[in-house]
Steps between C-alpha positions, in 0.01 A plus 500: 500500500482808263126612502516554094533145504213442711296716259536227205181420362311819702309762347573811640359841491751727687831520705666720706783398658803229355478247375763343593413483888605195688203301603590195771157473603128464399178604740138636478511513860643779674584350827740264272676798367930549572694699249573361172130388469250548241175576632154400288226764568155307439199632533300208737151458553594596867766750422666696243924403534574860371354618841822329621794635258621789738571188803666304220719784363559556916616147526739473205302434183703562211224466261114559483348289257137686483181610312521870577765724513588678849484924449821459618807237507775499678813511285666197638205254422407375179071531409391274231132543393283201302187433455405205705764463778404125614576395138773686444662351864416142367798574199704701730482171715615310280740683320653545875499117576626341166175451361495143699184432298664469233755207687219264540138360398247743680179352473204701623146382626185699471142493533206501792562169667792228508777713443679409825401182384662493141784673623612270808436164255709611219779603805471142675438327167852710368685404784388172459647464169838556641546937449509743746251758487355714713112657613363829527120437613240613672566185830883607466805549293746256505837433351592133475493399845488846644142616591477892535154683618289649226379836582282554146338222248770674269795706675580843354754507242796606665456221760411242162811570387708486846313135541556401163917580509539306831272192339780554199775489751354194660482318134173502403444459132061550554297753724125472553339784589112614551412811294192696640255741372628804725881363377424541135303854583757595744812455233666249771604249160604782293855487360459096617593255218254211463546133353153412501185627705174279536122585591299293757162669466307876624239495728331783682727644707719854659236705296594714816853591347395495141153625486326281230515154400623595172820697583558170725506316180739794353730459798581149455496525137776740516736253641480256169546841284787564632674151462814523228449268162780258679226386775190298492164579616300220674137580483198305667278393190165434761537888606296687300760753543788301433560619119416879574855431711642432146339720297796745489808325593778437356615154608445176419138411548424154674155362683385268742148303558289292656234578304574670163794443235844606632857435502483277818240317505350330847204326628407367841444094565443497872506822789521347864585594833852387484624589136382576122531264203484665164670472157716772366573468076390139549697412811361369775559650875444492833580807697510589891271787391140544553221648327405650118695856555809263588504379163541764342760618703683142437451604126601843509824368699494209239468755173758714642784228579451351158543847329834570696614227338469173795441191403096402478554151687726664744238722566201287613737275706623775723196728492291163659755498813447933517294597849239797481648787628409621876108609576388385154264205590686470790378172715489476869303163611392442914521187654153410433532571073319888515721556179585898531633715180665838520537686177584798378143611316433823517311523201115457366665237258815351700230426756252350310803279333580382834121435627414322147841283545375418868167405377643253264689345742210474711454077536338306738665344810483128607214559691358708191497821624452772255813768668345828526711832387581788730645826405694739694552818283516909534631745258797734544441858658640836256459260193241410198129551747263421165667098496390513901112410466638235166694328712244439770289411245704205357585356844161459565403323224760278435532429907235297768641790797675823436669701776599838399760678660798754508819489248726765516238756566789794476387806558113458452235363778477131487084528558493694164668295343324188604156723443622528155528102473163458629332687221632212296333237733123414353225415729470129438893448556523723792402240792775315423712816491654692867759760507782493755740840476781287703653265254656323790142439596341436165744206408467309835097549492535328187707234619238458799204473199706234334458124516762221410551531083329838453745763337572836622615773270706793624514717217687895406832447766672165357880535596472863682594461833379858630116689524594880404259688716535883542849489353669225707557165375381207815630203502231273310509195304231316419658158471635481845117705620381166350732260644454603828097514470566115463707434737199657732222285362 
């Protein structure tokens, strides 16, 4: 493809070098370069890409697409300087592949918590309802029937695009896809062309990669402003945040409660161990989901179907058959009824959702025994350390035993980190409260502590099957950990 049609839609500042260059190839990686390729220079938090132009050019780069100018340029490769060279990839992307945005109904998912969430429903709900469609999420990506590893919450834009002209090829007519914080910051959507984006809610978290709460806010917000007039934007009405989402996009501008006035209205009738029973614009429910953040994730999904144009009735019926998706409230029951949940919280508020659900579905046994709650959480190493001593905090309160322990502890000491928890832990709550740095440990000394009917939380790993210690990924999943720490009672 002829790189001045690449260019379409980017701003440039200089050239040297024609235009006209053949480009067969797209990279920001120089170990992926072979002539014909145009190589992205971006400056990382890590490293700076331009460090790596003279090993592209060496490889067969035919064009530098950069944010400074080299003193000197070969005369057989092309330089073109811009101003932000991750958003000026994201049109060059897209320009390359056909603009496959364009071909079918993107749909993006922000916000804190239930993203993954949001964004697997409205895939299985989709599919459901008869289309093909296909899944770029946090758990996976997936097109159809074909499941492919996810590497990023959102991939980078050349690899958004490469996904999203295979799901094309395959027939899909919808893609849902998770939209982070870093993604919007990053440029990873730019040159991407939405047809509708929706909110869950923004809680306190990766003020390590932004720096303050507020540009957190401004991060997410940036996704809704840059949604085309054609799309919709889905907003959480309950979020006190929800309409600064809105405030400057242009797209349609829908809502959806529990609480307040909105475009999709819901409210919850009964919340139990096994399923949720709730009316949505007057229609009454039952779902295989659990818990309060669940329904608004079944309304988001709800809001969202209804606005690309599927029939309301239609809806409901499939959405009550639709499965949560893998380490979200995950269940894993012994022989002997110790009811075990693996979920993905990570967060001060995703875990207090989950320990306020598991309190309400707290109900006495035959013998009426009040079930006692035990928690099994750590926080990620090289990640937000001011939510560490929140977190600790919320488990003990809203638990009867707490075990902290490792998750992913990176690059950083696992003792600091869990010495970081336990300035979080108060004096009256810390009797009940031990710390374990083995996870493997931690979950089957819980399982030891526990007594037929109590429930035992595993919370911040949900469907990762891997601890990431010191830059290697073990073998780890807290489902089977669990499974097999019954099997021993």
């Amino acid at each position: 493809m002829l790189l001045s049609d690449l260019l379409y839609k980017v701003p440039l500042l200089a050239t040297a070098g024609s235009m006209n260059a053949e480009v067969t190839h797209l990279t920001m990686d120089s170990r992926n370069v072979a002539p014909g390729t145009l190589f992205v220079a971006v400056r990382g938090t890590v490293v700076d890409g331009h460090s790596f132009i003279p090993k592209a050019i060496a490889q067969g780069a035919t064009v530098i697409l950069c944010e400074e100018m080299p003193a000197e340029a070969p005369a057989d490769v092309t330089f073109v300087q811009v101003a932000n060279a991750p958003r000026a990839m994201g049109f060059v992307a897209a320009n390359f592949y056909g603009n496959p945005s364009k071909k079918i109904k993107l749909v993006g998912v922000t916000g804190t918590n239930g993203k993954t969430s949001v964004a697997t429903l409205l895939f299985r709900l989709f599919r459901g309802l008869g289309y093909r469609c296909g899944l770029l999420s946090t758990v996976q990506n997936q097109i159809d029937d074909t499941v492919l590893p996810a590497t990023h919450t959102t991939p980078d834009a050349i690899s958004a695009n490469e996904l999203l002209v295979k799901m094309r090829q395959a027939g899909c007519t919808h893609v849902f896809m998770e939209v982070s914080s870093h993604a919007v910051v990053q440029e990873r959507i730019a040159g991407l062309h939405f047809a509708g984006g929706i909110f869950t809610n923004i809680t306190h978290d990766h003020l390590d990669f932004h720096g303050t709460f507020d540009n957190y806010i401004k991060a997410k917000k940036g996704f809704f402003d840059q949604l085309p007039r054609s799309a919709f934007a889905l907003t959480n009405a309950d979020d006190k945040r929800g309409a600064v989402m809105l405030q400057n996009t242009l797209a349609r501008k829908e809502s959806y409660s529990l609480q307040t006035l909105g475009t999709f209205k819901g409210k919850i009738l009964s919340d139990g161990l096994f399923g949720l029973e709730m009316t949505i614009d007057d229609r009454q429910v039952w779902f295989k989901l659990i818990g309060r953040f669940n329904a608004y994730n079944l309304l988001a999904v709800y809001g969202a179907a209804v606005l690309l144009g599927e029939d309301e009735e239609e809806i409901l019926t499939q959405l009550s058959a639709v499965t949560p998706p893998s380490g979200r409230f995950e269940q894993v029951i012994s022989a002997d009824k110790v009811v075990g949940i693996v979920d993905y919280a990570h967060t001060p508020d995703a875990l207090q959702n989950v320990l306020e659900t598991i309190q309400n579905l707290r109900q006495n046994n035959e013998e009426g025994y009040f079930p006692q709650i035990i928690t099994v959480v750590g926080c990620g190493g090289n990640r937000d350390a001011a939510k560490r001593p929140i977190m600790a905090q919320i488990a003990t309160k809203l638990s009867d035993r707490v075990i902290l322990t490792s998750d992913n502890p990176r690059f950083e000491d696992p003792m600091t980190i869990l010495e970081q928890m336990q300035a979080g832990v108060s004096p009256v709550n810390a009797r009940k409260t031990r710390t374990i740095e083995e996870r493997r440990e931690a979950i089957r000394a819980a399982v030891a502590l526990a007594k037929p009917h109590d429930i035992i939380l595993v919370a911040g790993k949900g469907h990762e099957t891997y601890q990431d210690i010191q830059g290697t990924k073990h073998d780890f999943d807290d489902r089977q950990v669990l499974r097999e720490a019954f099997q021993n009672r």
